[in-house]
C-alpha positions in Angstrom: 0.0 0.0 0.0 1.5 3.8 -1.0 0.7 5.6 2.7 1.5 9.2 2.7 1.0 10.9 5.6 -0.9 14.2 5.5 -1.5 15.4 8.9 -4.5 13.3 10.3 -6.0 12.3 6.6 -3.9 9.5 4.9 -3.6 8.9 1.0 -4.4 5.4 0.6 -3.7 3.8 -2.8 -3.2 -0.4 -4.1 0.3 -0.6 -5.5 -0.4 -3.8 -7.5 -2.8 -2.6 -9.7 -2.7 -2.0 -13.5 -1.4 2.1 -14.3 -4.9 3.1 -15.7 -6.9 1.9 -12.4 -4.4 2.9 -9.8 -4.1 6.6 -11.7 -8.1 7.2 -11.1 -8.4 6.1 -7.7 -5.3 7.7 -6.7 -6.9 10.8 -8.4 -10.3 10.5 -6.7 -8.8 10.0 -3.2 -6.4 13.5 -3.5 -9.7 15.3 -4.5 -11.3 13.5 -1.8 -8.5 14.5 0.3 -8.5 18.4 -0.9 -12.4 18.4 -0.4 -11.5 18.0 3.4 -8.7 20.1 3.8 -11.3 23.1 1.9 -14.0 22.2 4.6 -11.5 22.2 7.1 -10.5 25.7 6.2 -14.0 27.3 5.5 -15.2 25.9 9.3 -12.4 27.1 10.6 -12.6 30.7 9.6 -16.0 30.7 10.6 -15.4 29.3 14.2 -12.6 32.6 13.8 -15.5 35.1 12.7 -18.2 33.5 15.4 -14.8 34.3 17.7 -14.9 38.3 16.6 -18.5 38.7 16.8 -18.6 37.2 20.1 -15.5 38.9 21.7 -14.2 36.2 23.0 -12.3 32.7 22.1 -13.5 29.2 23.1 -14.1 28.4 26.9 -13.8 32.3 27.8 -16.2 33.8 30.6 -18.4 36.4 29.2 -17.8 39.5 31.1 -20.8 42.6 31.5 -19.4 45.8 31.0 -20.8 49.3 30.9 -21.0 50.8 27.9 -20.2 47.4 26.2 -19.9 47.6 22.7 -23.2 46.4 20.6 -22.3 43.3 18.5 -23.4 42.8 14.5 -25.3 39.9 15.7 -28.5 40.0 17.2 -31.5 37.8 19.1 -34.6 37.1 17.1 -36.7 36.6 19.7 -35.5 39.5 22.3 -33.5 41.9 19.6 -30.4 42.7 21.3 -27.1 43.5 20.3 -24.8 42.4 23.4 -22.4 40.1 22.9 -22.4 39.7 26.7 -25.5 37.8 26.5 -24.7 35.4 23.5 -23.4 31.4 24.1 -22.3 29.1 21.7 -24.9 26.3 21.0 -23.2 23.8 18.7 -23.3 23.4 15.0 -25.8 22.5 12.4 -25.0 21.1 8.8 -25.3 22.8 5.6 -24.3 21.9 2.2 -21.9 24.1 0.2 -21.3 23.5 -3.5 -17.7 24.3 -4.6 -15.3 24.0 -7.4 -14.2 21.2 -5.3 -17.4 19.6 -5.1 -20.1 19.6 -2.5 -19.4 20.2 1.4 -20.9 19.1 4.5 -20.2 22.6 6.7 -20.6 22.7 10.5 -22.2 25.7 10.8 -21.6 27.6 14.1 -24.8 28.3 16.3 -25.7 31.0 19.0 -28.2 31.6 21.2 -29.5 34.5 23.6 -29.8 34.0 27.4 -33.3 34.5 26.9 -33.5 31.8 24.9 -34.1 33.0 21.5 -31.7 32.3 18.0 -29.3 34.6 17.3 -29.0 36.0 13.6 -25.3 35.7 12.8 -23.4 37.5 9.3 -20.4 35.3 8.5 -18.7 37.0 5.3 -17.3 33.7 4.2 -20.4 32.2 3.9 -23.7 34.1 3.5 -27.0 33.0 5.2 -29.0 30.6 2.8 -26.1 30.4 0.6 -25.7 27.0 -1.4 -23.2 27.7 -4.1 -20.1 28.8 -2.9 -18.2 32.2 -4.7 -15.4 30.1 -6.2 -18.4 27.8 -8.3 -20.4 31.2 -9.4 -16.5 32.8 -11.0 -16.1 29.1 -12.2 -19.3 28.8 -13.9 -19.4 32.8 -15.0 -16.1 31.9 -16.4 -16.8 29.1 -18.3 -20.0 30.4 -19.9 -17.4 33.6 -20.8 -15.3 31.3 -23.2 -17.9 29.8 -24.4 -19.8 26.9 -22.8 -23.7 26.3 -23.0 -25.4 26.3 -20.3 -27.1 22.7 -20.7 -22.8 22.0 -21.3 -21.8 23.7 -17.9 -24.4 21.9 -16.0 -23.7 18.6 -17.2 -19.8 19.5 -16.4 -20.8 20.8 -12.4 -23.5 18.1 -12.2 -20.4 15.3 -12.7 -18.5 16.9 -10.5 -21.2 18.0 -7.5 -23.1 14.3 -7.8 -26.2 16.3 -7.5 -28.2 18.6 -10.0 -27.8 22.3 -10.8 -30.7 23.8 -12.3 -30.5 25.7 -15.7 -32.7 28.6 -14.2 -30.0 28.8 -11.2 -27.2 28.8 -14.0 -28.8 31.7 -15.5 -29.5 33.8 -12.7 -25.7 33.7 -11.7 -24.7 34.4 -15.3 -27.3 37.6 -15.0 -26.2 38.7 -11.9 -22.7 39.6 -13.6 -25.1 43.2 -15.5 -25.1 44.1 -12.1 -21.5 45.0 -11.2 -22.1 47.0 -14.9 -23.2 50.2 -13.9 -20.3 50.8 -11.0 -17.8 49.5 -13.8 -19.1 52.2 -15.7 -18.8 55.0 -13.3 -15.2 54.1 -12.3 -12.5 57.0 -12.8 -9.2 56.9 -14.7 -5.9 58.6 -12.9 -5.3 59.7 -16.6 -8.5 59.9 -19.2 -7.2 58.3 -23.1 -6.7 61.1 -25.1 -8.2 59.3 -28.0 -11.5 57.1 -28.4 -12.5 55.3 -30.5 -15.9 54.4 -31.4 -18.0 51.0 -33.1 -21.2 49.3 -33.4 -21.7 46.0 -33.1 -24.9 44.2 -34.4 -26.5 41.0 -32.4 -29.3 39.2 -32.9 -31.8 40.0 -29.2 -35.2 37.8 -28.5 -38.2 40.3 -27.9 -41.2 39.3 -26.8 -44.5 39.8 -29.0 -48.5 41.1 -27.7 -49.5 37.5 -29.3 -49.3 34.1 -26.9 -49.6 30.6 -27.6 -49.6 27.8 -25.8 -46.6 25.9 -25.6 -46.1 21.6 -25.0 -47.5 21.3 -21.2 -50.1 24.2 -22.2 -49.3 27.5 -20.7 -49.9 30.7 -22.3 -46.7 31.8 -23.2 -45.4 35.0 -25.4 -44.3 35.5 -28.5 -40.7 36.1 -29.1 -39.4 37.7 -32.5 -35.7 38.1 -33.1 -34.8 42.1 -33.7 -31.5 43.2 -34.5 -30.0 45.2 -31.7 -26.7 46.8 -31.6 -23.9 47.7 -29.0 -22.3 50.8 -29.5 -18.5 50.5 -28.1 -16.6 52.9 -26.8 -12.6 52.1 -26.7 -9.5 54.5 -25.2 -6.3 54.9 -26.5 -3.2 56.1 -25.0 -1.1 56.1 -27.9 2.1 57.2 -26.0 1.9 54.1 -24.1 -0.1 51.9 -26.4 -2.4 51.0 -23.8 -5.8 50.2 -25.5 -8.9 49.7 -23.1 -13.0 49.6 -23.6 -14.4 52.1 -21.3 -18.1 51.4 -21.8 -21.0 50.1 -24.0 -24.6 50.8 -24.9 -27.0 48.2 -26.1 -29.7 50.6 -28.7 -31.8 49.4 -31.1 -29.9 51.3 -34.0 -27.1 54.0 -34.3 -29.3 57.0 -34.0 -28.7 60.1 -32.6 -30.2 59.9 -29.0 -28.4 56.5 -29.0 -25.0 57.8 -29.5 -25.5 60.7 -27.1 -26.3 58.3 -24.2 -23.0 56.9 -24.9 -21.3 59.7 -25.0 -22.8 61.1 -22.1 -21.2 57.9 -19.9 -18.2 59.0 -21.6 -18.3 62.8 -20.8 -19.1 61.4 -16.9 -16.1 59.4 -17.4 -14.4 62.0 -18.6 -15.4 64.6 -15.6 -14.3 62.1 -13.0 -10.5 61.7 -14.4 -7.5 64.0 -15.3 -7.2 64.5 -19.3 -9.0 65.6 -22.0 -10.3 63.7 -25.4 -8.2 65.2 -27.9 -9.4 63.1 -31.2 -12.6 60.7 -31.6 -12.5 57.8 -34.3 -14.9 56.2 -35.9 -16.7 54.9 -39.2 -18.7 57.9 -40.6 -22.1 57.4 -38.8 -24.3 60.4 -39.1 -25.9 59.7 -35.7 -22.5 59.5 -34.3 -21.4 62.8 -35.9 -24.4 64.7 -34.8 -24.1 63.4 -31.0 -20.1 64.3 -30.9 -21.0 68.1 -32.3 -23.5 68.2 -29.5 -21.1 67.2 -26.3 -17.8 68.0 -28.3 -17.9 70.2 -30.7 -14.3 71.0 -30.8 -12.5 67.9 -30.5 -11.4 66.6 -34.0 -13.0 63.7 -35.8 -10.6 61.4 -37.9 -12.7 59.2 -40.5 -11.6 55.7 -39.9 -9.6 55.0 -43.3 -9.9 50.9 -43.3 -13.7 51.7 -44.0 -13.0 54.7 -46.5 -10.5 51.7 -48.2 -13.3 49.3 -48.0 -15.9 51.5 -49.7 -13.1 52.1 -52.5 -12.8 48.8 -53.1 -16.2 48.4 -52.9 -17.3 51.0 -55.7 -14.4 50.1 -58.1 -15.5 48.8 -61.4 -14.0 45.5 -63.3 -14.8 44.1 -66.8 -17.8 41.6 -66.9 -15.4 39.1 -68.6 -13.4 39.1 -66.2 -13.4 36.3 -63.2 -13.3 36.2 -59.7 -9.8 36.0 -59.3 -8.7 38.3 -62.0 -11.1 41.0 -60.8 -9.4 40.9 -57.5 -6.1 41.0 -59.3 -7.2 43.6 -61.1 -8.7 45.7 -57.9 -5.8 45.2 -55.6 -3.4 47.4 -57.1 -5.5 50.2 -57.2 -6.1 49.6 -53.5 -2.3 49.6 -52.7 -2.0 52.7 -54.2 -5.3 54.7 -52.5 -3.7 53.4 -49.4 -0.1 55.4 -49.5 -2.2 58.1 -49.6 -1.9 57.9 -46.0 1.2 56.7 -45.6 2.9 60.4 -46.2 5.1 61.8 -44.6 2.7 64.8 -43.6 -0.4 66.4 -44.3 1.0 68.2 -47.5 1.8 65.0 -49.1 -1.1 63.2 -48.5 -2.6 66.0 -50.4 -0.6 65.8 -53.2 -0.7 62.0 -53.4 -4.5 62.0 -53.4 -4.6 64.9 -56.2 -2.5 62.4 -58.5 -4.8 59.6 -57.6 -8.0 61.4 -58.5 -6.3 62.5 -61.8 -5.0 59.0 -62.4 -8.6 57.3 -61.6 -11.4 59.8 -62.6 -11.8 58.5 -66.4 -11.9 54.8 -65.4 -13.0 54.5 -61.8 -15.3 57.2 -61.4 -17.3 56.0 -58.5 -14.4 55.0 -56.7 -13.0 58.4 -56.9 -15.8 60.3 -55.5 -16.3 57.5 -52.9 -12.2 59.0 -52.2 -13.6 62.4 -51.9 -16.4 62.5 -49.9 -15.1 63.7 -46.2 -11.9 63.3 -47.3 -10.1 66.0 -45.3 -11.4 64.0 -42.0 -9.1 61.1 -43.0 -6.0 63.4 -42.5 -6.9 64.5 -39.2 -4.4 62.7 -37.3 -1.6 64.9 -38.9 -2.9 67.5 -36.9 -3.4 65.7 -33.5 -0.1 63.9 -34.2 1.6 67.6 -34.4 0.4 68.7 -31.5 1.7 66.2 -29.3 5.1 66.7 -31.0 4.8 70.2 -30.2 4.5 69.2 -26.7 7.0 66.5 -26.4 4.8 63.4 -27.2 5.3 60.5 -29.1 1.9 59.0 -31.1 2.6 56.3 -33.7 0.3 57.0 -36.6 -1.1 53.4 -36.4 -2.9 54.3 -33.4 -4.5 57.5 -34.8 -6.0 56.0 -38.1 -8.4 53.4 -37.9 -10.5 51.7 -35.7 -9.3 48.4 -36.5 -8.0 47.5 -33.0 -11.6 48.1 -32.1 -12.8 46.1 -34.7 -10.5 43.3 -33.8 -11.7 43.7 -30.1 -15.4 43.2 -31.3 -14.4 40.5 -33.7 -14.0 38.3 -29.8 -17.2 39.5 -28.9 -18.4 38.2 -32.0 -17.2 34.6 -31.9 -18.4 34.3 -28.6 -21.9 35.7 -29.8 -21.6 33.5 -32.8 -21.3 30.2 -30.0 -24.7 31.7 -28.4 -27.0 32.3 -31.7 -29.1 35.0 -29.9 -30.2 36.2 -26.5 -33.6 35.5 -25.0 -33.1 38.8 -23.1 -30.9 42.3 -22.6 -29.6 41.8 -18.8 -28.1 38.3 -20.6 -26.2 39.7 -23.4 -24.9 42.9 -21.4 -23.6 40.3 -18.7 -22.1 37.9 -21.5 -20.5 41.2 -22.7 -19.2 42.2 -19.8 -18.4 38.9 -18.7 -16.2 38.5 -22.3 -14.6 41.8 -21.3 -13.5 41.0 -18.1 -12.3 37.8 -18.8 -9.9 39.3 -21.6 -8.4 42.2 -18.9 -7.6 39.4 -16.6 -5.9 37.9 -19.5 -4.1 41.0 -20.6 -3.4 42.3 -16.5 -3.4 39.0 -14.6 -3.8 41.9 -11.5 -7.4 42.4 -12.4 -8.4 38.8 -12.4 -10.6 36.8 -10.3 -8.6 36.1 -6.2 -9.4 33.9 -3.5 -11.7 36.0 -0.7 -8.7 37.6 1.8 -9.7 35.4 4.2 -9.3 32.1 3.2 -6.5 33.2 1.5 -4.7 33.8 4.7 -5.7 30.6 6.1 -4.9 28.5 3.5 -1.0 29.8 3.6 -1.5 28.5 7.3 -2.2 25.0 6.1 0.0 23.4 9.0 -2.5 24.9 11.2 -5.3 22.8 9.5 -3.3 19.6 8.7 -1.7 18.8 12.2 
């Protein structure tokens, strides 16, 4: 038999078994094993947190005082607040589910001299609480990258030996659009000089005046899909490169009013921090245009130029006899060359290189010229930010100033995780698998904002000597 001593718990595993046996159940007995040592340190730091709300350890007199202190806990029967008058009274069970599986917790009890319960607040676990913190981050995690729900149950389920409902799934899931609004309202020690700004489009369920009844026969509504969109807010500090989404708006279309709510977050934002927006970037939206001349009239507007390429190559004109292939042959050229426009080495040639351009391309390409023309002075105007940072000492790669393709390649994540889940059956759901995304991808980027142990268990769990002797 392999014995190895852990404290009072012993790791018990055949020797003379075949590899493929002896691996699992020497595998189920170290989670067994770590399920106990994770009970063991959850009951511990409560008996610690019944200690502090008492005032005193185990098998200490209580002592009456004037002007004694009143405790967080109280009497349901009698109502009051003196520790003096509180006694230990045992333990009841309750059953925790963890990422380690499910618990059997010795839950501390007091009572009053009079006779009555007291209502104790533990922080490491709340009252009625049967899924433990570290399951919710696990299971908010999981459906962040990607996993169904009916596929996240089926993975806890295995692992708990009991049954999660989809319903209880969902509402932890959910529960993530609350922590939105207070993300939203955070301040930055230094506000991105540069935003840039994007819509993405998603499929949301809405539900209809008309019912029908459904398998079992309940009267149920309606749902039609309707095409919603988040408009995205992203800051750029392009003399550190540091890229960041600062907040979101889920509107039925890029309108006007829609684009001015977002803005507003981001002039709230802005009040709250040290900085000022010095350029905004974005795709040409009229709503967007008219909402940034009504909260920023004077901060200058450079027209994302991956879109004005895209519409280029959009309007350019090809033989009919020509193919697939050779049409793109044929268009990519003409592509390369619109695109050193903006690759001068100022403001004077880019001017010059688009006047030979439109001169080169009018008789054959009309379309694709005027689509060149139109707003074409708010292409360059990241010569002009770019100088005045060099006036002041500042570095800002052009790259950052141009286009909103980082953006774009931010959203394109948020797509492939929309992509996994079709549609939404409601807005609190996709804002909190939005968020959820987002949060998961700082972690990634900063492994200081991602998910820690509560403080407290994480103190006692560097004492594990204290728990294994």
């Amino acid at each position: 038999m392999l014995i190895v001593p852990i404290g009072k718990v012993r790791l018990q595993v055949g020797e003379e078994k075949e590899r493929g046996e002896f691996m699992r159940e020497l595998n189920g007995e170290m989670k067994e094993i770590v399920k106990e040592v994770v009970k063991r340190c959850i009951e511990a730091e409560l008996e610690a947190e019944e200690s502090r709300i008492l005032k005193r350890k185990w098998h200490k007199w209580r002592r009456r005082e004037k002007g004694e202190k009143e405790s967080t806990a109280y009497c349901q029967r009698c109502g009051c607040h003196k520790a003096s008058r509180f006694q230990r009274n045992g333990h009841y069970q309750c059953g925790l589910d963890t990422s380690w599986g499910h618990l059997k917790i010795e839950m501390p009890q007091v009572r009053c001299e009079c006779g009555g319960s007291v209502k104790m607040t533990y922080q490491i676990v709340r009252a009625r609480q049967r899924i433990w913190d570290d399951l919710e981050w696990e299971i908010r995690a999981e459906y962040g990258w990607g996993l169904s729900l009916r596929w996240i149950k089926a993975k806890e389920d295995a692992k708990l030996k009991g049954s999660l409902g989809l319903r209880t799934l969902n509402q932890r899931i959910q529960r993530m659009a609350e922590g939105i609004p207070i993300w939203q309202s955070r301040g930055q020690t230094h506000f991105p000089p540069v935003i840039r700004v994007d819509g993405l489009w998603i499929t949301l369920l809405k539900q209809t005046p008309a019912k029908k009844k459904d398998r079992i026969g309940r009267n149920r509504r309606i749902k039609e899909g309707h095409r919603v969109v988040v408009l995205v807010a992203q800051g750029v500090w392009p003399e550190s490169g540091r890229q960041e989404v600062l907040t979101w708006l889920v509107a039925d279309g890029e309108s006007e009013e829609a684009w001015k709510d977002l803005l507003f977050q981001v002039h709230q934002m802005e009040l709250n921090s040290r900085g000022q927006i010095e350029l905004f970037i974005g795709d040409g939206s009229t709503g967007f245009e008219a909402a940034r001349h009504f909260y920023y009239p004077d901060v200058a507007f450079q027209r994302c130029i991956f879109h004005k390429l895209r519409n280029i190559g959009r309007d350019l004109e090809t033989p009919i006899e020509m193919d697939r292939q050779t049409a793109r042959d044929y268009r990519k050229p003409i592509l390369l060359e619109a695109a050193q426009i903006w690759q001068a080495g100022d403001e004077h040639q880019a001017w010059q290189s688009y006047r030979a351009f439109c001169l080169k391309w009018m008789d054959t390409q009309p379309k694709a010229v005027r689509t060149l023309q139109r707003d074409f002075e708010l292409t360059l105007s990241f010569y002009q930010v770019q100088s005045l940072a060099e006036a002041r000492g500042e570095h800002w790669p052009a790259t950052l100033l141009r286009t909103t393709s980082h953006l774009e390649r931010e959203n394109r994540n948020f797509r492939r995780r929309f992509r996994q889940a079709v549609l939404f059956h409601s807005q609190i759901g996709l804002e909190a698998a939005f968020y959820q995304n987002h949060m998961l991808r700082q972690a990634l980027a900063d492994p200081a904002t991602s998910i820690h142990w509560p403080s407290s268990l994480e103190t006692q769990l560097a004492h594990d000597s204290y728990f294994m002797s």
